[in-house]
FIFIVO-720798 format. One record per residue (C-alpha): x, z, y; residue in one letter. Coordinates in pm, whole numbers, plus 50000, padded with zeros to 5 digits. Layout:
BEGIN
XZYa;...
! end
This chain:
BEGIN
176743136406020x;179113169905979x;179373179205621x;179293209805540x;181523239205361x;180283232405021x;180493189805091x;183843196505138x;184703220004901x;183123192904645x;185413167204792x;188253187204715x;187193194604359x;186413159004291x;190103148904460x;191713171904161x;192743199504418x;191153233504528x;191813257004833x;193473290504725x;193453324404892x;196773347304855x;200153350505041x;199033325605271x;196303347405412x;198833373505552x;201663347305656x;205153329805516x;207893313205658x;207673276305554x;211233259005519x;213213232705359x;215613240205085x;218333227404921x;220233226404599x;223553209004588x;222933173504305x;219853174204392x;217553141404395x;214753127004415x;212723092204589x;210253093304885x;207793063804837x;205933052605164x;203153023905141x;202253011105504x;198852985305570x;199882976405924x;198242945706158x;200512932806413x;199252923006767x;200942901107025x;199012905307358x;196392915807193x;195252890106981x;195972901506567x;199292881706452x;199392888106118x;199102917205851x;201862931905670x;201862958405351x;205102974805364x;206772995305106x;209513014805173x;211753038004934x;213953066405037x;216273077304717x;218023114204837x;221133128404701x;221733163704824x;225423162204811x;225543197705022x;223653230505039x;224443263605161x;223823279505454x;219983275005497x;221203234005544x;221603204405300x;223703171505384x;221923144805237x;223063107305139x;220203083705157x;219453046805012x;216703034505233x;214513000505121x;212002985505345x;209942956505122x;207542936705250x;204452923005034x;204912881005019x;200852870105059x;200632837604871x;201292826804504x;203132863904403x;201902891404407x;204992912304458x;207132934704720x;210272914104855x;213542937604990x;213602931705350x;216392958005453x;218392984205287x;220063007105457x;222703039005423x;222383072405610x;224143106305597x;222783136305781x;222453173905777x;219163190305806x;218933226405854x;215733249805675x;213713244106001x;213983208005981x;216473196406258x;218533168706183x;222103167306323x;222813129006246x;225413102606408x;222863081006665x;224283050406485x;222343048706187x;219323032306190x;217473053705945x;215273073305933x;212693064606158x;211653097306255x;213833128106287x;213003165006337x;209463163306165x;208133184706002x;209863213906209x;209083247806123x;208913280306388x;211353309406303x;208603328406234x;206243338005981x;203123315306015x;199753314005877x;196543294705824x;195033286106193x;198423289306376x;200043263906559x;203453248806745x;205463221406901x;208673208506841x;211083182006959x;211393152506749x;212863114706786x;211833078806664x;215153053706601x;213623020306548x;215972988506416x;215252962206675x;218542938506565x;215592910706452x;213082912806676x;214592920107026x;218252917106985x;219022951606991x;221952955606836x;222082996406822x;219543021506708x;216343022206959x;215393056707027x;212963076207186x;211773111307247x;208623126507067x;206733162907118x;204723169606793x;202083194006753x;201243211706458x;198303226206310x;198403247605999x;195093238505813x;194983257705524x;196513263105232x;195683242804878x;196603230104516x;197163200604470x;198093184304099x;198943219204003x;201493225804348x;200663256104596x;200913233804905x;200463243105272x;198743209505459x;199433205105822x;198253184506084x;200993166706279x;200273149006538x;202403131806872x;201683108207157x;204473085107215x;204283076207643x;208093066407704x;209633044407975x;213043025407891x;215553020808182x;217112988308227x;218902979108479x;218922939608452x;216402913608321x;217612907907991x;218082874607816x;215352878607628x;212192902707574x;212852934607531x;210602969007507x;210422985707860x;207653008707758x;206333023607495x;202853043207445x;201223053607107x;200093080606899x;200173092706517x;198343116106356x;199613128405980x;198663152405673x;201363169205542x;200943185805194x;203993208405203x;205343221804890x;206163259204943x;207803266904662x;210093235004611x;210383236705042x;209743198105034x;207083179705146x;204483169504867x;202703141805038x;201843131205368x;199143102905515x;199163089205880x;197053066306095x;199313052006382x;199033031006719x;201723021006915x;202212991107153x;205512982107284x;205252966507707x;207722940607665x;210002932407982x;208192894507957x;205232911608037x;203672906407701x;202972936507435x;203582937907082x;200932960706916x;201822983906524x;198562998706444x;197423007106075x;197493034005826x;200723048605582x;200823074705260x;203503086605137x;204583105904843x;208053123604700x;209103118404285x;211933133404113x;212703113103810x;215103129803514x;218603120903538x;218963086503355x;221333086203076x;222963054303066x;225283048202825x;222223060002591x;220023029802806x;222623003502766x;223233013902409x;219673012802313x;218652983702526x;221422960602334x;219982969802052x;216592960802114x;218262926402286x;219822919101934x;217352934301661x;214572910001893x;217302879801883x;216392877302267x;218212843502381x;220522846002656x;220172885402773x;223062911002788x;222912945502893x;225452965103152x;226072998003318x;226072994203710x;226533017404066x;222193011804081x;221583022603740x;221002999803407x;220642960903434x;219082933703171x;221202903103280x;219082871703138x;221272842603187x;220272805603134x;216492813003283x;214442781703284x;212792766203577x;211632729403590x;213802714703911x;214072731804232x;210332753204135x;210092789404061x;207152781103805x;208402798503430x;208572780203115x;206412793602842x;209882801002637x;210582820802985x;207482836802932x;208002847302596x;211352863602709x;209952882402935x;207062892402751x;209542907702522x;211842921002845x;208182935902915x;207992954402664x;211492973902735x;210732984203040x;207353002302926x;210003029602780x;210653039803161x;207523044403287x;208873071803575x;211543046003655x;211743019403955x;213252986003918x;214982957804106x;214502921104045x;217162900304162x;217432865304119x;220692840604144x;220872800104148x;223942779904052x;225052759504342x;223242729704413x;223002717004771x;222442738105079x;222852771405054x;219652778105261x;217972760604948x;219702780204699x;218622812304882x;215132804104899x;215142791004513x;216262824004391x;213802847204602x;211292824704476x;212302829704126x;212802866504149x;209412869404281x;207932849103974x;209702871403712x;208612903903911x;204902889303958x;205142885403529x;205982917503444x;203422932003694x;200932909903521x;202572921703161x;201792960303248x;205332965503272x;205082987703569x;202812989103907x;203142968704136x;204862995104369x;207482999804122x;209512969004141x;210942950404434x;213152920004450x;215602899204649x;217682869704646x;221182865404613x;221472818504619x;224492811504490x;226832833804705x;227322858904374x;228262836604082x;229202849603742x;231212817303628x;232402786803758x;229802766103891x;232192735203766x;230962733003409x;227902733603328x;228712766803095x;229462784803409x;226152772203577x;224232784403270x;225722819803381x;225122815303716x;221292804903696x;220332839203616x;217752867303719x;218892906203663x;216712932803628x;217922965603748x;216773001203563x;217523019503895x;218873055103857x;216863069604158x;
! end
């Protein structure tokens, strides 16, 4: 059944945002802007099933994180520096996100939304959306515009440079609302994806040939701030491998941009050591870093070759917990390390493990959401002392948890 006007007036009410009538109503030029030290994270959470020849793989729930440092403005443009983070949710005993990738990108974007970016990098996925007309637009009015996907297929296919293809999007200015107190304008974007791949030998091994899809977003644009609030997306896309078999990405993705106040930290380190000594907390130092602020806990107990914590591990962290409470509109990283005992392979899969357990404690603790903290691995190939003694392997058998500035 339709709903009706007032239905969905309700719904908006009862979502904590309202429809507004002003400026909109006669037009305004919607565009990006810029101010030079500017930054702030774009937080993406993806629920995507996988297909192979049609029959469901497996299910993945990806987070990704996009921390932006607008090193240039002027001109209507900004060049932006970019830390990009693709985690993947690990279904089993944690329940945590696990860094997959992490990538670097530098690009310029004019106030229309048109990247001018080197084809090498990998990141981001999709260029050139939102684009704006010239124009003054209004509630009702629509456009195209040129835009591009660049997809990372070094894994799965062997690509070893940037996969791209051409997109034509289609807006749709819906209206214009407030949302947690921002005057927003909310667009529908949408694009169909139908794009052939030329190849002029059967590669070693399968490869996209063709690719057909379709995405359909809701952007919440901020028109004062000229960023984008908030976005969600439904996608389909299946990629005709040159095998003959097809790889299916269908599922759904929100997204949402945070600024976070600058973080101070000598004042963090300072007051985190103090906390560490006035608590006696065994085994934990404190140090300034190019990520941000990071609890070192040295020593951490495991019983042999398990990621299981002790309870004295547990009261640690409970304490560790507690510190991280004080920065609630901060994200963290997890990182685990093993001294050197056997294969490498071993040691790598120890400390992810491990990393995963402490993460998966805090979460339980109420230290932060779940969608705050990631983690990774780093074996044995980063050690702090000589794996030799066992004083250095005390050092080395450590987990770090990482206050990240952005």
């Amino acid at each position: 059944m339709k709903p009706d006007k007032a239905t969905i007036l309700l719904a908006f009410l009862l979502s904590g945002t309202m429809l507004f009538a002003g400026d909109g109503a006669a037009g305004q030029k919607l565009r990006f802007k810029y101010a030079q030290g500017e930054k702030y994270r774009i937080i993406t959470e993806v629920e995507e099933d996988v297909l192979i020849n049609g029959a469901l793989s497996h299910r993945s729930s990806i987070l990704n994180k996009v921390a932006v440092d607008t090193v240039e403005a002027g001109d209507g443009s900004g060049r932006l520096d970019c830390d990009f983070q693709m985690s993947e949710a690990i279904q089993g005993r944690f329940n945590t996100f696990y860094l997959r990738e992490s990538y670097l990108s530098r690009f310029r974007r004019d106030d229309l939304g048109v990247f001018t970016i080197d084809p090498s990098y990998f990141m981001p996925v999709v260029r050139n959306v939102p684009r704006f007309p010239g124009g003054v637009v209004k509630p009702g009015d629509t456009w195209t515009g040129d835009a591009e996907e660049a997809h990372d297929f070094r894994r799965s296919y062997g690509i070893d440079t940037a996969f791209h293809f051409p997109v034509k999007v289609h807006y749709t200015y819906l209206r214009d609302e407030i949302i947690e107190g921002v005057k927003t304008a909310v667009l529908a974007v949408e694009f169909t994806v139908f794009h052939n791949v030329s190849c002029d030998r059967i590669p070693p091994r399968p490869v996209p040939v063709k690719i057909t899809g379709t995405s359909s977003q809701i952007y919440w644009w901020d028109i004062e701030a000229g960023k984008f609030h908030s976005y969600r997306e439904e996608f389909d896309f299946v990629f005709f491998l040159s095998n003959a078999g097809t790889v299916e990405y269908r599922g759904t993705a929100k997204g949402k941009l945070l600024k976070s106040p600058k973080l101070d930290r000598d004042r963090v380190a300072e007051d985190i050591d103090r906390i560490i000594r006035e608590s006696n907390i065994p085994d934990a130092g404190v140090r300034k870093d190019g990520k941000g602020v990071t609890i070192v806990l040295e020593n951490v107990q495991f019983p042999p070759n398990s990621p299981e914590l002790t309870d004295a591990e547990k009261d640690k962290l409970s304490r560790i917990a507690g510190i991280l409470k004080k920065y609630p509109e901060r994200d963290f990283l997890v990182t685990g390390h093993t001294a050197r005992v056997g294969e490498e392979e071993t040691s790598q899969a120890l400390s992810e493990q491990r990393a995963m357990a402490v993460a998966d404690f805090l979460i339980q603790k109420d230290a932060c959401e779940k969608t705050r903290i990631v983690t990774q691995g780093k074996g044995s190939r980063e050690p702090a002392a000589d794996n030799a003694t066992e004083q250095g392997r005390r050092k080395n058998r450590r987990v770090e948890i990482t206050i990240l500035e952005n």
